[in-house]
N, C-alpha and C positions, 0 to 999 in steps of 0.2 A: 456228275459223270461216274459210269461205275467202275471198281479199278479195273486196271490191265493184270492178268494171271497170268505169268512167266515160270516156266521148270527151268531152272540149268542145269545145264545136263552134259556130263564129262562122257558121256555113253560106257559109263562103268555100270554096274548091275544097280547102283541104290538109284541113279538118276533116271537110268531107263524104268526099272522098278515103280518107280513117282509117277511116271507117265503115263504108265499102265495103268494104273490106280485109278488116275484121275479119269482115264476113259471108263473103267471097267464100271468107277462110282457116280458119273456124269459131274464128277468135279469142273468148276471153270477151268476152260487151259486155252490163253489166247495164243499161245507159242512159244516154242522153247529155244533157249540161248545156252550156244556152243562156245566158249572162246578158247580159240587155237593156240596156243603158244609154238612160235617159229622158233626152229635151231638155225637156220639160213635161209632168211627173205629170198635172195638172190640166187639162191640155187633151187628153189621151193620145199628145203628141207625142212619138215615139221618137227617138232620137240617131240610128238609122242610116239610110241614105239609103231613101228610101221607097220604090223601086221593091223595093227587097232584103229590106224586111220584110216587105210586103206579099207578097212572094214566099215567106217565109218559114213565115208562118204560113198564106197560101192552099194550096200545092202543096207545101213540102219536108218539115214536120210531118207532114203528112195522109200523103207517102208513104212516108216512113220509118216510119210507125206501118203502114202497109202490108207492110211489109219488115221486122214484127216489132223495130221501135227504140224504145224508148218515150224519147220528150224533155220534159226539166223544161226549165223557165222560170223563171229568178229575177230581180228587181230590187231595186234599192235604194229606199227610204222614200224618198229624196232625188235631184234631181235636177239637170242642169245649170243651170236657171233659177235654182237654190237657191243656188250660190255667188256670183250677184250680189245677191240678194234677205238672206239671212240669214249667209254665213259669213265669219265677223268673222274676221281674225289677234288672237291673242290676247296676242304678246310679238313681238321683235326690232323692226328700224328700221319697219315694216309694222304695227303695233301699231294697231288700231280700226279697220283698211281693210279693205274688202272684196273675198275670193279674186277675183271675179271671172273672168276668163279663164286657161286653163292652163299652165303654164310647158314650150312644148317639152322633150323629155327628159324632163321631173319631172313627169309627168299626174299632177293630184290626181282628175281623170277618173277615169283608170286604175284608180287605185288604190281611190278610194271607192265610184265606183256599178257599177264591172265585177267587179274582184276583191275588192273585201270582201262581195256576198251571196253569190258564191263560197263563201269560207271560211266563211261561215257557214253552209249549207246542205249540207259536207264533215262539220260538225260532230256532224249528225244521227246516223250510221257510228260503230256500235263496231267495224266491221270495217275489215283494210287495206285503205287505196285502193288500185287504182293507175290513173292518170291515161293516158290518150293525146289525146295535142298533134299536130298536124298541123303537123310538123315534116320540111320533107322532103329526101328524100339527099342535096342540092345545095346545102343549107343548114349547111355544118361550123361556124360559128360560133355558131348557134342550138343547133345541137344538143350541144355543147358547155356550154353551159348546163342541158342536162338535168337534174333532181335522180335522186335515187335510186329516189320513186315514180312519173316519169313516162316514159313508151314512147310512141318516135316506131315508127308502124307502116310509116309511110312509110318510112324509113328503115332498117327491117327487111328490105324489101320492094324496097327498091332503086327507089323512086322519087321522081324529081324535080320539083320544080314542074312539069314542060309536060306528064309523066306524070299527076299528077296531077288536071289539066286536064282531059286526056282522056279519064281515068276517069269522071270526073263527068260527060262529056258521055256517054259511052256509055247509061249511066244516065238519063239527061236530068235530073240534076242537079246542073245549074250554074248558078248564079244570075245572075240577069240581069244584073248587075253588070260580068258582065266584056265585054258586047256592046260598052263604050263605054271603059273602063279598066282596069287593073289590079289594085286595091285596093278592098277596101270599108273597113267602122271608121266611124264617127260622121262626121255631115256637116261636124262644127267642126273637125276636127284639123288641128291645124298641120302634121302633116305633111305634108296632102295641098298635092300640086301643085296649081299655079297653075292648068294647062288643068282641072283636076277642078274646082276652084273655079269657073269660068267657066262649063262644063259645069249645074255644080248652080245657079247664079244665075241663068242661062239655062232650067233646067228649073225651078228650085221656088222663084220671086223670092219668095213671103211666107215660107216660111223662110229665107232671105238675109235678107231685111226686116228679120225678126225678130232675127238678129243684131247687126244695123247698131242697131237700135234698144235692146238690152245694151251693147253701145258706148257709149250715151249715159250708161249706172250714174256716179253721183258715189260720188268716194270707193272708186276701186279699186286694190288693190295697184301692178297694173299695166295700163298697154290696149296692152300690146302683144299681137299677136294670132297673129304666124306667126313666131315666134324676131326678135322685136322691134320688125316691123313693123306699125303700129296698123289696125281693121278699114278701117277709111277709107283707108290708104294700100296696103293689098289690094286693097279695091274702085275703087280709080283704076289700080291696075295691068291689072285687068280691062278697066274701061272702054280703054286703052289697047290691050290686044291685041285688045278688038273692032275699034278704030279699024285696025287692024292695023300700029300705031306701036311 
Protein backbone atom coordinates (compact mmCIF):
# COMPACT_ATOMS: atom_id res chain seq x y z
CA UNK A 1 0.00 0.00 0.00
CA UNK A 2 1.29 3.35 -0.81
CA UNK A 3 1.33 5.89 2.16
CA UNK A 4 -1.57 8.32 2.97
CA UNK A 5 -0.16 12.12 2.54
CA UNK A 6 -1.64 14.42 5.15
CA UNK A 7 -0.94 18.55 5.57
CA UNK A 8 -2.05 19.73 8.99
CA UNK A 9 -2.92 22.59 8.75
CA UNK A 10 -3.65 25.36 11.50
CA UNK A 11 -4.74 27.81 8.36
CA UNK A 12 -1.91 29.97 9.65
CA UNK A 13 0.34 31.15 6.36
CA UNK A 14 3.20 28.15 6.78
CA UNK A 15 0.23 25.35 6.73
CA UNK A 16 -1.72 26.91 4.07
CA UNK A 17 1.88 27.78 2.50
CA UNK A 18 2.61 23.55 2.41
CA UNK A 19 -0.63 23.19 0.57
CA UNK A 20 0.19 25.38 -2.04
CA UNK A 21 3.32 23.76 -2.68
CA UNK A 22 2.16 20.67 -2.89
CA UNK A 23 -0.37 21.67 -5.58
CA UNK A 24 1.79 24.06 -7.35
CA UNK A 25 4.70 20.89 -7.28
CA UNK A 26 2.09 17.90 -7.85
CA UNK A 27 3.39 16.73 -4.56
CA UNK A 28 0.94 13.69 -3.01
CA UNK A 29 -1.64 15.45 -0.90
CA UNK A 30 -4.40 12.88 0.13
CA UNK A 31 -6.07 15.67 2.64
CA UNK A 32 -5.38 17.91 5.10
CA UNK A 33 -6.20 17.70 8.94
CA UNK A 34 -7.53 20.57 11.03
CA UNK A 35 -7.80 20.05 14.69
CA UNK A 36 -10.02 22.59 16.38
CA UNK A 37 -9.39 23.30 19.98
CA UNK A 38 -12.84 24.23 21.91
CA UNK A 39 -13.07 27.05 24.48
CA UNK A 40 -16.94 25.83 25.08
CA UNK A 41 -18.29 22.58 23.65
CA UNK A 42 -21.60 23.65 24.83
CA UNK A 43 -21.95 26.98 23.68
CA UNK A 44 -19.98 26.08 20.26
CA UNK A 45 -17.23 28.57 21.47
CA UNK A 46 -13.87 27.79 19.60
CA UNK A 47 -10.42 28.43 21.19
CA UNK A 48 -9.16 30.24 18.25
CA UNK A 49 -9.51 33.92 17.71
CA UNK A 50 -12.91 34.44 15.96
CA UNK A 51 -12.12 36.33 13.13
CA UNK A 52 -9.68 33.27 11.96
CA UNK A 53 -12.24 30.63 12.36
CA UNK A 54 -14.85 32.18 11.08
CA UNK A 55 -12.58 32.75 8.11
CA UNK A 56 -11.75 29.45 8.18
CA UNK A 57 -14.73 27.66 7.74
CA UNK A 58 -16.58 30.71 5.46
CA UNK A 59 -13.81 31.01 2.66
CA UNK A 60 -10.41 28.87 3.33
CA UNK A 61 -12.53 25.26 3.42
CA UNK A 62 -14.90 26.05 0.79
CA UNK A 63 -11.75 27.17 -1.37
CA UNK A 64 -9.42 24.56 -0.86
CA UNK A 65 -12.28 22.08 -1.55
CA UNK A 66 -12.27 24.14 -4.77
CA UNK A 67 -8.67 23.48 -5.33
CA UNK A 68 -9.42 19.77 -5.11
CA UNK A 69 -8.10 19.62 -0.99
CA UNK A 70 -10.43 17.84 0.96
CA UNK A 71 -10.06 19.03 4.89
CA UNK A 72 -11.08 16.87 8.04
CA UNK A 73 -11.93 18.50 11.13
CA UNK A 74 -11.35 16.90 14.42
CA UNK A 75 -12.09 17.80 18.18
CA UNK A 76 -11.76 16.63 21.28
CA UNK A 77 -14.96 15.41 23.65
CA UNK A 78 -13.42 17.91 25.91
CA UNK A 79 -12.80 21.14 26.17
CA UNK A 80 -10.96 24.18 27.81
CA UNK A 81 -13.90 25.00 30.10
CA UNK A 82 -13.59 21.25 31.23
CA UNK A 83 -10.18 21.66 33.09
CA UNK A 84 -11.85 24.14 35.40
CA UNK A 85 -15.21 22.45 35.63
CA UNK A 86 -14.20 18.43 35.96
CA UNK A 87 -10.20 17.79 35.74
CA UNK A 88 -9.10 16.70 39.13
CA UNK A 89 -5.04 16.15 39.69
CA UNK A 90 -5.10 12.85 40.97
CA UNK A 91 -1.64 12.44 42.89
CA UNK A 92 1.48 14.66 43.88
CA UNK A 93 1.49 18.01 46.04
CA UNK A 94 -1.80 19.11 43.67
CA UNK A 95 -3.71 16.14 44.61
CA UNK A 96 -7.84 16.95 44.46
CA UNK A 97 -7.29 20.47 42.64
CA UNK A 98 -8.31 21.43 39.89
CA UNK A 99 -5.99 21.80 36.16
CA UNK A 100 -7.55 24.76 35.71
CA UNK A 101 -5.29 27.15 33.65
CA UNK A 102 -2.16 25.88 31.44
CA UNK A 103 1.24 25.64 32.51
CA UNK A 104 3.40 27.83 29.90
CA UNK A 105 5.71 25.27 28.08
CA UNK A 106 3.82 22.15 29.44
CA UNK A 107 0.11 22.84 27.53
CA UNK A 108 -2.06 20.22 28.86
CA UNK A 109 -4.14 22.39 25.90
CA UNK A 110 -1.79 21.16 23.68
CA UNK A 111 -1.56 18.04 24.28
CA UNK A 112 -5.33 16.84 25.02
CA UNK A 113 -7.68 18.85 22.92
CA UNK A 114 -5.21 19.50 19.86
CA UNK A 115 -2.83 16.46 19.50
CA UNK A 116 -4.68 13.65 21.07
CA UNK A 117 -7.88 13.74 18.30
CA UNK A 118 -4.95 13.93 16.15
CA UNK A 119 -3.49 10.63 17.01
CA UNK A 120 -6.60 9.27 17.18
CA UNK A 121 -7.88 10.01 13.86
CA UNK A 122 -4.05 8.81 12.35
CA UNK A 123 -5.21 5.61 13.90
CA UNK A 124 -7.94 5.07 11.41
CA UNK A 125 -4.66 4.31 8.53
CA UNK A 126 -3.29 0.99 7.98
CA UNK A 127 -1.22 2.63 5.58
CA UNK A 128 2.18 4.89 6.24
CA UNK A 129 1.61 8.32 6.92
CA UNK A 130 3.52 10.90 6.12
CA UNK A 131 2.88 14.20 7.68
CA UNK A 132 3.70 17.75 6.27
CA UNK A 133 4.28 20.45 8.91
CA UNK A 134 4.50 23.98 7.86
CA UNK A 135 7.85 24.27 8.86
CA UNK A 136 9.75 26.69 7.11
CA UNK A 137 13.47 27.20 5.73
CA UNK A 138 14.34 29.81 8.27
CA UNK A 139 13.24 27.88 10.97
CA UNK A 140 16.56 25.34 11.70
CA UNK A 141 15.54 24.61 15.02
CA UNK A 142 11.99 23.41 14.32
CA UNK A 143 13.12 21.65 11.70
CA UNK A 144 15.52 19.90 13.54
CA UNK A 145 12.87 18.31 15.45
CA UNK A 146 11.41 16.71 12.40
CA UNK A 147 10.66 12.85 12.97
CA UNK A 148 11.22 10.55 10.40
CA UNK A 149 7.41 10.59 9.15
CA UNK A 150 7.15 14.33 8.71
CA UNK A 151 8.10 16.60 5.42
CA UNK A 152 8.64 20.33 5.72
CA UNK A 153 7.74 21.21 2.14
CA UNK A 154 8.63 24.55 2.92
CA UNK A 155 11.81 23.61 3.50
CA UNK A 156 12.19 21.62 0.51
CA UNK A 157 11.30 24.31 -1.40
CA UNK A 158 13.41 26.83 0.15
CA UNK A 159 11.01 28.98 1.65
CA UNK A 160 10.86 31.19 4.50
CA UNK A 161 8.43 32.52 6.67
CA UNK A 162 8.03 36.15 4.58
CA UNK A 163 8.06 33.60 1.51
CA UNK A 164 5.48 32.01 2.75
CA UNK A 165 3.47 34.91 3.46
CA UNK A 166 3.39 35.83 0.29
CA UNK A 167 2.39 32.81 -1.22
CA UNK A 168 -0.74 32.79 0.70
CA UNK A 169 -1.38 36.23 -0.35
CA UNK A 170 -1.00 35.59 -3.92
CA UNK A 171 -3.64 33.04 -3.44
CA UNK A 172 -5.75 35.26 -1.40
CA UNK A 173 -5.27 32.92 1.35
CA UNK A 174 -4.09 34.49 4.21
CA UNK A 175 -6.14 34.68 7.12
CA UNK A 176 -7.08 37.69 8.50
CA UNK A 177 -5.23 37.23 11.34
CA UNK A 178 -2.08 38.52 10.17
CA UNK A 179 -3.87 42.21 9.14
CA UNK A 180 -3.19 43.06 13.00
CA UNK A 181 -0.43 40.39 14.34
CA UNK A 182 1.63 37.85 13.81
CA UNK A 183 0.34 34.72 15.42
CA UNK A 184 -2.78 33.06 15.55
CA UNK A 185 -3.28 29.61 18.21
CA UNK A 186 -6.11 29.82 20.80
CA UNK A 187 -7.10 33.18 22.30
CA UNK A 188 -5.92 31.95 25.93
CA UNK A 189 -2.29 31.29 25.39
CA UNK A 190 0.22 32.43 27.35
CA UNK A 191 2.33 32.81 24.96
CA UNK A 192 0.61 35.50 23.30
CA UNK A 193 1.88 38.98 23.82
CA UNK A 194 0.66 41.57 25.86
CA UNK A 195 -0.48 43.99 22.68
CA UNK A 196 -2.54 40.61 21.37
CA UNK A 197 -4.09 40.42 24.57
CA UNK A 198 -5.13 44.16 24.59
CA UNK A 199 -6.02 43.86 21.00
CA UNK A 200 -8.56 40.68 21.77
CA UNK A 201 -9.94 42.54 25.00
CA UNK A 202 -10.54 45.27 22.95
CA UNK A 203 -12.13 43.31 20.17
CA UNK A 204 -13.97 40.41 21.85
CA UNK A 205 -14.56 41.79 25.80
CA UNK A 206 -17.23 38.81 26.57
CA UNK A 207 -14.62 36.42 25.76
CA UNK A 208 -12.13 38.24 28.03
CA UNK A 209 -15.06 38.29 30.44
CA UNK A 210 -15.41 34.93 30.10
CA UNK A 211 -11.90 34.44 31.26
CA UNK A 212 -11.63 36.78 33.99
CA UNK A 213 -14.76 34.99 35.29
CA UNK A 214 -12.55 31.10 35.12
CA UNK A 215 -10.21 33.15 37.21
CA UNK A 216 -12.75 33.07 39.72
CA UNK A 217 -12.76 28.65 39.77
CA UNK A 218 -12.04 27.70 43.69
CA UNK A 219 -9.65 25.04 44.08
CA UNK A 220 -7.22 25.49 41.20
CA UNK A 221 -3.75 24.01 40.91
CA UNK A 222 -2.64 27.13 39.86
CA UNK A 223 -4.07 30.96 38.72
CA UNK A 224 -1.26 31.70 37.28
CA UNK A 225 -2.18 32.65 33.81
CA UNK A 226 0.97 33.95 31.49
CA UNK A 227 4.15 31.99 33.03
CA UNK A 228 3.03 33.12 36.63
CA UNK A 229 1.34 36.04 36.28
CA UNK A 230 -2.53 35.81 37.60
CA UNK A 231 -5.50 36.76 34.85
CA UNK A 232 -6.14 39.90 37.03
CA UNK A 233 -2.52 40.92 37.05
CA UNK A 234 -2.67 40.58 33.00
CA UNK A 235 -5.77 42.52 32.89
CA UNK A 236 -4.32 45.45 34.99
CA UNK A 237 -1.19 45.36 32.85
CA UNK A 238 -3.75 46.12 29.97
CA UNK A 239 -5.65 48.58 31.65
CA UNK A 240 -2.16 50.18 32.21
CA UNK A 241 -0.98 50.29 28.61
CA UNK A 242 -4.42 51.73 27.63
CA UNK A 243 -3.62 54.45 30.17
CA UNK A 244 -0.51 54.55 28.19
CA UNK A 245 1.45 54.09 31.58
Amino acid sequence: MRPIYIASCSFGKDSIATILLALEHNEPLDRALFSEVMFDNKCGISGEIPEHINWIYDFAIPQLASMGVKVDVVRSEKDYVWFFQNAVRCKGKYQGKLYGFPIGGKCIINRELKLGPIRSYLRQFDNEIIQYVGIAADEPLRLARLKGNQVSLLDKYGYTEGMAKELCQKYNLLSPIYKTGNRGGCFFCPNSGFSAFKRFREQHPDLWNSLLQLAKTPNLCSYGFKYGMTLEEVNAKLDSMEKGL
